[in-house]
MMTF fields as JSON, N, C-alpha, C and O atoms, coordinates in Angstrom:
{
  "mmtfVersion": "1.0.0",
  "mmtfProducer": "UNKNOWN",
  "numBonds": 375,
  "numAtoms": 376,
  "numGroups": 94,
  "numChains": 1,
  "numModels": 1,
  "chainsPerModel": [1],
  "groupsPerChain": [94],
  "chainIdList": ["A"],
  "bondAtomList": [4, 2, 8, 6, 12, 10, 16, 14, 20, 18, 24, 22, 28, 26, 32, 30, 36, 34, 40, 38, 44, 42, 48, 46, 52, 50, 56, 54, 60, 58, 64, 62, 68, 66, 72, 70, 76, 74, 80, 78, 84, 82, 88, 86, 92, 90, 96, 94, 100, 98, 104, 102, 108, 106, 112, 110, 116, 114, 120, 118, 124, 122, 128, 126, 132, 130, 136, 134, 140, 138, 144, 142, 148, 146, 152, 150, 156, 154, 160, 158, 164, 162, 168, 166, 172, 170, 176, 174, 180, 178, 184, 182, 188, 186, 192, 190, 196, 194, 200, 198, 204, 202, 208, 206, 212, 210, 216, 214, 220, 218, 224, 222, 228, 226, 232, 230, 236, 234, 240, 238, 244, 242, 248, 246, 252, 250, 256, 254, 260, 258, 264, 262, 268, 266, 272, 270, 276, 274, 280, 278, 284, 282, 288, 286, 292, 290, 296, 294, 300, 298, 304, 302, 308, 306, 312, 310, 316, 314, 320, 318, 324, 322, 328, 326, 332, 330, 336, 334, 340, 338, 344, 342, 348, 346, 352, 350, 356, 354, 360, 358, 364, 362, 368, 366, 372, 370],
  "bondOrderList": [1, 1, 1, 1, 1, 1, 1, 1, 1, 1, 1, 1, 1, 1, 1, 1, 1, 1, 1, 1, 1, 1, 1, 1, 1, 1, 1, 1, 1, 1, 1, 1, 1, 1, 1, 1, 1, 1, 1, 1, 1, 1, 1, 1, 1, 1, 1, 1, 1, 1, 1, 1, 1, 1, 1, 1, 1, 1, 1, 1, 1, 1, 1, 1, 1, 1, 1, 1, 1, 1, 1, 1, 1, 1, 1, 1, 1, 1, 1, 1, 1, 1, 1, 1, 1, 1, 1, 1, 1, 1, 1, 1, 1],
  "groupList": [{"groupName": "UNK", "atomNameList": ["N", "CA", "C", "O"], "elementList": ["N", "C", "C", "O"], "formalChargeList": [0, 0, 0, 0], "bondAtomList": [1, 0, 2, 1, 3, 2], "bondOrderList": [1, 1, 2], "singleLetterCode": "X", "chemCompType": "L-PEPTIDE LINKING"}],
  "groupTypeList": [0, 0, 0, 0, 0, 0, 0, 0, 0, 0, 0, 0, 0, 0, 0, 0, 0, 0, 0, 0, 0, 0, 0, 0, 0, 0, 0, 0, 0, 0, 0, 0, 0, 0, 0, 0, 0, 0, 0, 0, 0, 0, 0, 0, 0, 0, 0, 0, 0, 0, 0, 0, 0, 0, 0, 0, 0, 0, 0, 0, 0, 0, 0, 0, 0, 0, 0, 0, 0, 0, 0, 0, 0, 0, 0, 0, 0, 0, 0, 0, 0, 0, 0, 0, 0, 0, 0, 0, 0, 0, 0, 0, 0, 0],
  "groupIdList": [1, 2, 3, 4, 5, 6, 7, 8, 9, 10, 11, 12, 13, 14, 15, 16, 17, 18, 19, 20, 21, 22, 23, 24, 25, 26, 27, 28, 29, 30, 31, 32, 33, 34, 35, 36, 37, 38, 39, 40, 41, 42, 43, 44, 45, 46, 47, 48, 49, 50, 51, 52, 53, 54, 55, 56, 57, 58, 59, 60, 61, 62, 63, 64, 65, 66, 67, 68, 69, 70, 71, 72, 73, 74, 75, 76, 77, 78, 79, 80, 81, 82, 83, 84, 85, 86, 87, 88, 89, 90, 91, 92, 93, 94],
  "secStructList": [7, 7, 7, 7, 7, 2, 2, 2, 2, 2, 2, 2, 2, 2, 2, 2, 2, 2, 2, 7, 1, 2, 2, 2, 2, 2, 2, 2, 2, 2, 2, 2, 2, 2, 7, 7, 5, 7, 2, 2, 2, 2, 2, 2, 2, 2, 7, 7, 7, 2, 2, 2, 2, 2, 2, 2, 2, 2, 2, 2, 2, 2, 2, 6, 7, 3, 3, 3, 3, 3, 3, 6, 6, 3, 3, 3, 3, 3, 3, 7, 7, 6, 2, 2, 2, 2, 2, 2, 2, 2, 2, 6, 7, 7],
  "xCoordList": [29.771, 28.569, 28.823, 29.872, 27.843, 28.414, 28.071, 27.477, 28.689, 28.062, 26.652, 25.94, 26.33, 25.125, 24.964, 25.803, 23.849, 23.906, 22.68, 21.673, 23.334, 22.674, 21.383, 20.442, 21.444, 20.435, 19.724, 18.658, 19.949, 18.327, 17.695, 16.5, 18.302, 17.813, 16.831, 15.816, 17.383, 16.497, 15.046, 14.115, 15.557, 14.75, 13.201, 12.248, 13.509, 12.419, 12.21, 10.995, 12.678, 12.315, 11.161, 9.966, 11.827, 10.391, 9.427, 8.276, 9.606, 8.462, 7.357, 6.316, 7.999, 7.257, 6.578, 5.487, 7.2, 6.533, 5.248, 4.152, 6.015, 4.402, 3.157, 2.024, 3.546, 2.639, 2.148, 0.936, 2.481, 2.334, 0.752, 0.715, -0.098, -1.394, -2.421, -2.466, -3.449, -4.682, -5.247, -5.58, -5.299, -6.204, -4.972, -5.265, -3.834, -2.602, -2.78, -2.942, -2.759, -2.633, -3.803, -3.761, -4.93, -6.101, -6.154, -6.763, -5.914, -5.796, -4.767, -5.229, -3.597, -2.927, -2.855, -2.216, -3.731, -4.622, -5.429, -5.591, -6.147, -7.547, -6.931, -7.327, -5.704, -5.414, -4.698, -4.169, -4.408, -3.656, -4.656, -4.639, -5.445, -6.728, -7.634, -7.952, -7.884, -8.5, -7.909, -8.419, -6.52, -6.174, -5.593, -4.459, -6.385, -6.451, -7.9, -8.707, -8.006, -8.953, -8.689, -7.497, -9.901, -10.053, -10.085, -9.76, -10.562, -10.743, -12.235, -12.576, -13.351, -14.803, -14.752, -15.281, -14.092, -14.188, -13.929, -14.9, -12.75, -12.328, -12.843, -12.68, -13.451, -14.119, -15.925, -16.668, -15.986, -17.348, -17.372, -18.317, -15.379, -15.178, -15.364, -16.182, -13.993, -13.431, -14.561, -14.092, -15.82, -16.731, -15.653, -15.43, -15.146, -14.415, -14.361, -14.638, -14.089, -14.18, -12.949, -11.968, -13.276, -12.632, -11.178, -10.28, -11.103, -10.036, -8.636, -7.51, -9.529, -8.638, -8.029, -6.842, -8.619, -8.01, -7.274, -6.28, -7.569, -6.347, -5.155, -4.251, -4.872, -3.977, -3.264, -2.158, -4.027, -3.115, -2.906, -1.883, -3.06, -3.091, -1.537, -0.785, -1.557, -0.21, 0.622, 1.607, 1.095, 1.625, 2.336, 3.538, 1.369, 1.913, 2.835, 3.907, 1.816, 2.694, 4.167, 5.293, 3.889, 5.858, 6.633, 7.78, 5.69, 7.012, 6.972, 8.126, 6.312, 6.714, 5.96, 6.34, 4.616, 3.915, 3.154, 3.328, 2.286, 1.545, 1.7, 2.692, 0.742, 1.028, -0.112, -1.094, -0.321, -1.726, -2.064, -1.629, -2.841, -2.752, -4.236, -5.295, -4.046, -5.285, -6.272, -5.934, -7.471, -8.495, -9.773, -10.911, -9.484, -10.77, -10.234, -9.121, -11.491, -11.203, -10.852, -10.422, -11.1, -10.615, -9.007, -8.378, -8.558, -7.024, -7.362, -7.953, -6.893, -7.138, -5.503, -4.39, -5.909, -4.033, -4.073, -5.106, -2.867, -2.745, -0.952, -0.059, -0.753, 0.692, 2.004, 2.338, 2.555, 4.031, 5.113, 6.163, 5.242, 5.938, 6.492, 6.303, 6.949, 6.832, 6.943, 6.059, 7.911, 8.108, 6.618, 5.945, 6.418, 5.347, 4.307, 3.523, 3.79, 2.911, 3.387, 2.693, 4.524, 5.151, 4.961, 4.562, 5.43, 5.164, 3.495, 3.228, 2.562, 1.359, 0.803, -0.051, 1.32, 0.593, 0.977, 0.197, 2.35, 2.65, 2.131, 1.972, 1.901, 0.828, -0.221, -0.713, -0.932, -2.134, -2.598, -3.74, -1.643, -1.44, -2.372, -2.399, -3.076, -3.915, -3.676, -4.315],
  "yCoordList": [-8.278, -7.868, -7.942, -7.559, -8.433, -8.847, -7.138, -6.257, -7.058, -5.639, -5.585, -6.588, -4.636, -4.558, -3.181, -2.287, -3.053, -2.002, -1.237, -1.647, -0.059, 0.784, 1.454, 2.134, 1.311, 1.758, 0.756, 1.057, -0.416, -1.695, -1.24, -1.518, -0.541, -0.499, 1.09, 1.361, 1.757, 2.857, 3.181, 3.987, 1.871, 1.883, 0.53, 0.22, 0.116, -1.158, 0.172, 0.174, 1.317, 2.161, 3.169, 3.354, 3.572, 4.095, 3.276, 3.712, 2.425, 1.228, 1.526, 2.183, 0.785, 0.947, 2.609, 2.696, 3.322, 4.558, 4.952, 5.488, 4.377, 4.979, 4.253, 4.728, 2.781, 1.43, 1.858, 1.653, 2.2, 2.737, 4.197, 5.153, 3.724, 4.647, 3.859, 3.419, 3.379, 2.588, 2.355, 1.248, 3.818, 3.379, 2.959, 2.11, 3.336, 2.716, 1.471, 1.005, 0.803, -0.309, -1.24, -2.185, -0.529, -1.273, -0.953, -1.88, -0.283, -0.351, -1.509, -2.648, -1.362, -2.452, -4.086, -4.842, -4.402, -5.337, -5.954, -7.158, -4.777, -5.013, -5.504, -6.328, -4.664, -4.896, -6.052, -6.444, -6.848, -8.073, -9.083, -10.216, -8.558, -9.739, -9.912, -10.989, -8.77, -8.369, -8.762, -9.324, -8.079, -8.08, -6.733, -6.277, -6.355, -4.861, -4.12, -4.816, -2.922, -1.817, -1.015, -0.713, -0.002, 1.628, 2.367, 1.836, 3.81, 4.602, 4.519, 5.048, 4.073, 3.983, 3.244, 3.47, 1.839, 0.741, 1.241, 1.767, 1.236, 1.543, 2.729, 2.799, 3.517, 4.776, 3.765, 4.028, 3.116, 2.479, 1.547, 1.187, 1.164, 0.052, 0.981, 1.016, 1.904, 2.562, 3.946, 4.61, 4.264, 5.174, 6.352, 6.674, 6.813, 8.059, 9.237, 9.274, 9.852, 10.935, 10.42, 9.826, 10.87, 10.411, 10.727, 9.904, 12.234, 13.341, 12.609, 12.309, 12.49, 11.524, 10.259, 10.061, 9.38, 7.845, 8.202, 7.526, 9.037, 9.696, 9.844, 9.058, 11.15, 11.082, 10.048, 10.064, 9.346, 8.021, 7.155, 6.513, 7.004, 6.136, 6.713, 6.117, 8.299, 8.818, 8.756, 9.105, 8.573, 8.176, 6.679, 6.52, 5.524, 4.476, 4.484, 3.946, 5.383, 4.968, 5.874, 5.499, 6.907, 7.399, 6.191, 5.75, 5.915, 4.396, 3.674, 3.474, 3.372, 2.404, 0.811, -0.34, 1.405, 0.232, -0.201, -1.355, 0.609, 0.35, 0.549, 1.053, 0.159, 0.63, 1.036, 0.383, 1.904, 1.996, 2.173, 3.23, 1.506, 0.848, 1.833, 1.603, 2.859, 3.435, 2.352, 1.383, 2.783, 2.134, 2.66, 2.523, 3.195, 4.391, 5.621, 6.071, 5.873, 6.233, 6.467, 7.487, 5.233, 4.785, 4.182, 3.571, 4.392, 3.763, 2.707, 2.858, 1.52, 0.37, 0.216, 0.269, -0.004, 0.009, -1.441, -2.072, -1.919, -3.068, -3.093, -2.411, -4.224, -3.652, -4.307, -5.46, -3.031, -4.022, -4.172, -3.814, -4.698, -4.776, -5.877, -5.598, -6.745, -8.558, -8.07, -8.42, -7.316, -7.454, -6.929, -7.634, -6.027, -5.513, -6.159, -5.843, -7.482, -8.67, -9.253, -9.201, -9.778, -10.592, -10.471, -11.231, -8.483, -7.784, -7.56, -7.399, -7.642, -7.644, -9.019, -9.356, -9.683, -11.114, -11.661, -12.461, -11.254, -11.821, -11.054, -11.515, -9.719, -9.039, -9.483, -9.251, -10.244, -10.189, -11.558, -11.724, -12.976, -14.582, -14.662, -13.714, -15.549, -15.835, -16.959, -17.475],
  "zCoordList": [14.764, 14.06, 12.551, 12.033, 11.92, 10.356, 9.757, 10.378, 8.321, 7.242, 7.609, 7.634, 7.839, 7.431, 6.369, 6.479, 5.338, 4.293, 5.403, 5.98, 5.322, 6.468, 5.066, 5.474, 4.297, 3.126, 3.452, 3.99, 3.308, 3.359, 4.702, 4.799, 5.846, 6.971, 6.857, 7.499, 6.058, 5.705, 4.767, 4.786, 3.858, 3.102, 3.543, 2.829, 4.749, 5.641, 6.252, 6.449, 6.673, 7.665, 6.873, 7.101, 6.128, 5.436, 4.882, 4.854, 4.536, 4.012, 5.399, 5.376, 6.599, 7.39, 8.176, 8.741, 8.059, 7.964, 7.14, 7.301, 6.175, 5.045, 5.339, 5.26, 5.767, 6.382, 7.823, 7.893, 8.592, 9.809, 10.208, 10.983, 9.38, 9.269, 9.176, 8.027, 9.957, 10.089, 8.51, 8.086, 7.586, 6.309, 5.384, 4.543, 5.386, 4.682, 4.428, 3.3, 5.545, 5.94, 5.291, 4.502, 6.001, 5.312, 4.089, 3.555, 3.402, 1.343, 1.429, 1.488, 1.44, 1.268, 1.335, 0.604, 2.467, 2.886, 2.383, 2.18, 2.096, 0.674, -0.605, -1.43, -0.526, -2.695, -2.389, -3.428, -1.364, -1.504, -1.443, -1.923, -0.846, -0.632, -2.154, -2.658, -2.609, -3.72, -5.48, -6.45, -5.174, -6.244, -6.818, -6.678, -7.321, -7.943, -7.13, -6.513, -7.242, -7.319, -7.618, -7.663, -8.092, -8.045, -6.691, -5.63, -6.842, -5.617, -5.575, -4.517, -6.279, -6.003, -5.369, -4.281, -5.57, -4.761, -3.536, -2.992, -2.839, -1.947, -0.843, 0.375, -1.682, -0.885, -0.292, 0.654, -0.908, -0.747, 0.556, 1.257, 0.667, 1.815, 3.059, 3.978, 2.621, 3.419, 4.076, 5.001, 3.624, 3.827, 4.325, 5.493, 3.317, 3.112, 2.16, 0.961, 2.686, 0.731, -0.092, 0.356, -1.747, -2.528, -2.105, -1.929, -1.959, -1.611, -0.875, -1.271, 0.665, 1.815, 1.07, 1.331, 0.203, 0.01, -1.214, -1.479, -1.897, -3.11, -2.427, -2.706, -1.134, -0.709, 0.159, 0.7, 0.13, 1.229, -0.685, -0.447, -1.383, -2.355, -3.29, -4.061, -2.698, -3.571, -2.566, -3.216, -1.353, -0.663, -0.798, -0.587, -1.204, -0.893, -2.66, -2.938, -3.653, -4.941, -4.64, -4.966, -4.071, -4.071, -3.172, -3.241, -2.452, -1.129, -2.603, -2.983, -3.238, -4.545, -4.039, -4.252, -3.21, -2.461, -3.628, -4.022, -4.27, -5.29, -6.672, -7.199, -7.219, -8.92, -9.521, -9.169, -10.32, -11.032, -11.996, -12.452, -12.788, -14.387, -14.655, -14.071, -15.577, -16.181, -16.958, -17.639, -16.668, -17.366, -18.067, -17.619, -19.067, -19.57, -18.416, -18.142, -17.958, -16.782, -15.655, -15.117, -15.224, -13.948, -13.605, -14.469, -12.499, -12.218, -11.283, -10.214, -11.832, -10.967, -10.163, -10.687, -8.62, -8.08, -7.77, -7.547, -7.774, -7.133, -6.541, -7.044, -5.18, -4.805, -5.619, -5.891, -5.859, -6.832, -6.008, -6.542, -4.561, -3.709, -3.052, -1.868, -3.084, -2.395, -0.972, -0.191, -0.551, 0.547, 1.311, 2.063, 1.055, 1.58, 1.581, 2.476, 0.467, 0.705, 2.031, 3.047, 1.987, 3.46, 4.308, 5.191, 4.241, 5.731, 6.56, 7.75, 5.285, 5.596, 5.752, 6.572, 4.972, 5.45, 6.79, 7.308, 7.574, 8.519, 9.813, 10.944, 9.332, 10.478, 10.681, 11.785, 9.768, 9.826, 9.753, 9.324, 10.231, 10.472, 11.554, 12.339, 11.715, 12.716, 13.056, 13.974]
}
């Protein structure tokens, strides 16, 4: 069995943990398809309260899935992650 760094295996393990939630998933999905968004946007897709997609949105920024760039007001997120593009684009190959 070759080295393996038991940290890269922890750190795909929580990746996928935090990824592992139906609306997770679908934000992530969206901002790859999209680009960037806000939480108006997204609450408008997602027909959710603001509240709920905040907390899934601070979730993916502690995994270090997303990023979010102030704008006046508004925080536009988009994902600063490659792997996590990969991992979603290859879920979702048709």
């Amino acid at each position: 069995m070759d080295n393996y760094n038991i940290k890269d295996f922890n750190e795909r393990a929580e990746l996928l943990k935090v990824l592992a939630h139906p609306v997770r998933l679908c934000i992530v999905k969206g901002l790859i398809e999209k680009g960037e968004c806000n939480v108006t946007h997204m609450q408008n897709c997602l027909d959710m309260p603001q509240s709920t997609i905040s907390q899934h949105l601070q979730k993916l920024r502690t995994a270090g899935i997303i990023k979010g760039e102030r704008n006046g007001l508004e925080i536009n997120y988009s994902i600063c992650n490659d792997v996590t593009i990969k991992l979603i684009q290859s879920l979702f190959e048709e």
